[in-house]
C-alpha positions, 0 to 999 in steps of 0.5 A, a space after each residue: 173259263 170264258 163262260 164264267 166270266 161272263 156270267 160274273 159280268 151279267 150277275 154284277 151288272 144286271 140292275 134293276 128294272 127302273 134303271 134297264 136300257 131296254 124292256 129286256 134288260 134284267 133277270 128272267 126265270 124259267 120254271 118249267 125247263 125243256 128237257 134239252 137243254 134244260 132253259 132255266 135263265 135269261 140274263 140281259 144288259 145293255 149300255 151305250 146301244 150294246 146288248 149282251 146277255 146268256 141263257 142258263 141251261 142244265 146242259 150246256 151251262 151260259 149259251 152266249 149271246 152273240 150279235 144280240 139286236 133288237 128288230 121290230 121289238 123282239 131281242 134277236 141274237 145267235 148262239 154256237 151252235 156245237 159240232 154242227 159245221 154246216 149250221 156253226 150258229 143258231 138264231 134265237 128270239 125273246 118276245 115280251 108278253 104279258 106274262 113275261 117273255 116268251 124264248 125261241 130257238 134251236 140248238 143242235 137237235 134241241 128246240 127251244 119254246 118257253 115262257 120266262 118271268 121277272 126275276 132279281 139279282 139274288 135269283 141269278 145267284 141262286 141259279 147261276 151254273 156252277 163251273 169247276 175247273 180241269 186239273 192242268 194237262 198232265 199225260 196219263 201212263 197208258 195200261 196196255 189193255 188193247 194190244 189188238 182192236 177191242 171187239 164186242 157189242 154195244 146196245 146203241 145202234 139198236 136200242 139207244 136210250 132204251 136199254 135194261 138189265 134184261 136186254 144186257 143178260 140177254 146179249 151176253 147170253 146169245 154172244 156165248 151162244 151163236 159163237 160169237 164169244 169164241 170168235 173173239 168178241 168179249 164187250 158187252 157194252 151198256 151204251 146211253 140210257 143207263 143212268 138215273 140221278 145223283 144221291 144226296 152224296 153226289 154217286 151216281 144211281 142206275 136207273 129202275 131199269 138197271 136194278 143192281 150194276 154190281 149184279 149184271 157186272 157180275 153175269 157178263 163176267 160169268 160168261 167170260 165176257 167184260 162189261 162195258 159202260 157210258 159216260 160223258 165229261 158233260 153235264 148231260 150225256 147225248 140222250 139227256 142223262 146225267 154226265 160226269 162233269 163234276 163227279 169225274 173222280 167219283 164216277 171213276 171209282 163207282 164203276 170200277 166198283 160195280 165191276 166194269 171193264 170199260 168206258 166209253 166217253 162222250 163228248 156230248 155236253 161237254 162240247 160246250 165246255 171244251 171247245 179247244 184242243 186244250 181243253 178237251 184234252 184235259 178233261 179226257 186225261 182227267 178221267 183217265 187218269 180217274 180210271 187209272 187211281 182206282 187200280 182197276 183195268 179199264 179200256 178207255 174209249 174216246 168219243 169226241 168225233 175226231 176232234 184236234 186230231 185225237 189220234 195223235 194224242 189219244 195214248 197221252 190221255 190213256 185212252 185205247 180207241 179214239 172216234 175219228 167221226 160223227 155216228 154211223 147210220 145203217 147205210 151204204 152212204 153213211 157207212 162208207 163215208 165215214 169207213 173209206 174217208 173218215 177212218 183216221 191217219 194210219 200211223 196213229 194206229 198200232 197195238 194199244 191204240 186204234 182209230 174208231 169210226 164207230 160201231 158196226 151195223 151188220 145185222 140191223 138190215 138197212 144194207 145188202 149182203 154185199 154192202 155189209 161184206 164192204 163194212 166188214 171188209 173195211 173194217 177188218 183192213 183198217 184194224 178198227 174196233 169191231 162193236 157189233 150194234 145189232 140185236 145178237 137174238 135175231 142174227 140171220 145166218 148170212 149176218 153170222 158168216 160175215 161176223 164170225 169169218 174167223 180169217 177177216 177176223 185175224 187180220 183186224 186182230 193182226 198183231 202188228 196192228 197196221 190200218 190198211 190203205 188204200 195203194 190204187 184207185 180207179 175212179 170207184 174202185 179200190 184197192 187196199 193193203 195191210 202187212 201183216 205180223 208174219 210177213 203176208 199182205 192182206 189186199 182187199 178190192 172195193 166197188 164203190 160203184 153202182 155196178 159189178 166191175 172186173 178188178 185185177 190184183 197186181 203183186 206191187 198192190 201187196 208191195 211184192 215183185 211176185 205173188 206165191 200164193 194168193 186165199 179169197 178169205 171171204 170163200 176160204 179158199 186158194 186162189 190160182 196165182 195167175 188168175 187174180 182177176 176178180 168181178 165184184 159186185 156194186 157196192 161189194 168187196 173181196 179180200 185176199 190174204 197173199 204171200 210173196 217175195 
């Protein structure tokens, strides 16, 4: 890897001070490292006028100096700066002071503010990161777990890292008890924030929070539920706890022991890794094929954003949904970006493998009812996992309609397993389309638009010459045939299931 041969490069080439081109050059310790992402090293060596150079972190390993320069006495330079397209690099500085050198910057989220001292050579040994090498590419037999999109909760939307066993019983409990278990919805997903460090035999530890895995596994399953958990092929995950890199196999195998169900795989750290298609396939067909050697049944879900055009090779590594975005937030711009543009290519869809753009937020209150009726709508239609993200204790009863419209839900479970898309466009309005397994055409109508507007259903949005019966899901009930002309509300949809010839 690329970052290992430049650390080797700055281990072997860095000298001592006497002979140091600039009063940077050399070997600078970090005591006290930030939390994200973790600074522990500054390494510096310059020749003929050229500087070059890495910082250590826990998290993203050596960060690369690029275009390093001295201005008016302070050492500047960039640095990749991960998934970030509007910001690709991020200016860093290193200052001398009295006690040493004072490093400033920012990577993605993380700022940067902490003093280094003096160190030796034998210290770049001592805390040089220490890489491993992916297996090579080889597919991974995709088990056939998902042969519709999988539906469930997940703790991020809401709680982010600030999760525990309590919560967990507690969503499995209101999942069984507000319908929402017999509507369909089975996951019960424990997103980021679960871990806690590594024993002396490399197996990961639950935090204090989460007293006994094998226990909670144990409840989800007595309610006829399936649990699910998170990890990333990172050193860290997205909220600072510990990853798997390294541990891939032995992680594999301490889930499938606790009893769980399912895996969520985040990118997070590992961007810094594995920043080709090459690579990041490999380290997700690593784990898959890790989940696949324990001989337990793991749904795997890929989170890497939409990267190198995952749904086309998502089944290659195991994996069963694919993220095809950045996250959702609860709100009508971010939903509906990421819903109506960013929900991946249709043909990669299909039983056992879906598009993911991201968990639901109907019920965390930032949209209307009519913007919430759009998400699900969306969706349903373009036969997404549906991961509900809100508390399932305090679900208002409007939220539960949407959620458990047992109609909207057969078409996102619809057994041929067809994203919908879009068949006409009228500046915010639209119409979409997805043909069902018996032959009939769910047609859903969206304003996009600030202001309720009359939208008219044709037979050819349904790919029929004539329409023989036409049903408002949403209302459960039949429409009139010649009367398919609808008002919806800004920001709104409707949703039909029609039959034709």
């Amino acid at each position: 890897m690329r970052h290992l041969l430049t650390a080797l490069v700055l281990t072997t080439s860095l000298t001592a001070p006497a002979l140091a081109q600039t009063r940077f050059d050399g070997v600078w310790l970090f005591d006290r490292a930030d939390p994200n992402p973790g600074v522990t090293m500054l390494q510096v060596a310059s020749a003929g006028g050229r500087i070059t150079g890495a910082v250590t972190t826990e998290w993203y390993g050596p960060v690369t100096m690029q275009n390093a320069r001295l201005e008016q006495g302070v050492l500047t330079f960039e640095v990749r700066n991960l998934n970030d397209r509007e910001h690709p690099t991020r200016t860093w500085t290193v200052r001398r002071t009295a006690k040493g050198v004072q490093l400033d910057g920012q990577l993605w989220q993380s700022k940067i503010d902490t003093g280094g001292r003096r160190g030796t050579v034998r210290d770049a040994e001592t805390r040089a990161f220490r890489f491993r090498t992916l297996p090579a590419w080889a597919p991974v037999e995709q088990v056939a777990l998902a042969p519709t999109p999988p539906m469930g909760w997940s703790s991020w939307n809401k709680f982010a890292e600030k999760i525990d066993d309590k919560t967990i019983r507690a969503m499995a409990d209101a999942m069984v008890s507000t319908g929402l278990r017999d509507a369909g919805y089975r996951y019960v997903n424990i997103d980021d924030g679960w871990q806690g460090t590594r024993g002396a035999d490399g197996r990961i530890r639950p935090n204090a929070h989460f007293p006994d895995m094998k226990a909670l596994a144990d409840y989800v399953h007595s309610k006829g539920l399936k649990l699910g958990i998170y990890s990333s092929p990172g050193p860290r995950t997205c909220a600072g706890f510990e990853g798997s890199y390294g541990h891939v196999q032995q992680d594999a195998q301490t889930f499938a022991e606790w009893g769980v169900d399912y895996l969520k795989y985040d990118l997070c750290s590992g961007e810094y890794f594995y920043a080709d298609a090459d690579t990041v396939k490999r380290s997700y067909a690593e784990m898959g094929a890790a989940l696949k050697a324990t001989g337990r049944a793991f749904v795997y879900s890929l989170c890497e954003y939409g990267r190198f055009d995952v749904g086309a090779w998502g089944r290659q590594v195991g994996g069963h949904l694919w993220r095809t975005t950045g996250d959702i937030t609860d709100d009508y711009a971010t939903m509906a970006r990421i819903g109506f543009d960013r929900n991946g290519k249709p043909e990669h869809a299909g039983p056992n493998g879906f598009n993911d753009p991201d968990m639901l937020e109907i019920g965390n209150g930032g949209m209307s009812e009519a913007e919430y009726t759009t998400h699900m709508t969306l969706w349903a239609m373009s036969a997404a996992p549906l991961l509900m993200g809100h508390d399932l204790r305090q679900t208002p009863a409007a939220m539960l309609r949407l959620l458990e419209n047992r109609e909207v839900i057969a078409v996102d479970q619809d057994t041929k397993g067809v994203q919908g898309k879009a068949v006409r466009k009228d500046g915010t309005l639209e119409i979409w389309s997805k043909p069902l397994a018996d032959g009939a055409v769910a047609v859903a109508l969206f304003n996009r638009g600030e202001a309720g507007a009359r939208m008219e259903v044709r037979a050819a949005d349904a790919g029929f010459a004539t329409i023989v019966s036409a049903r408002d899901l949403w209302r459960g009930a039949a429409v009139a045939t010649d009367a398919l002309g609808f008002d919806v509300p800004a920001h709104g949809a409707l949703m039909l299931r029609i039959e034709g010839k």
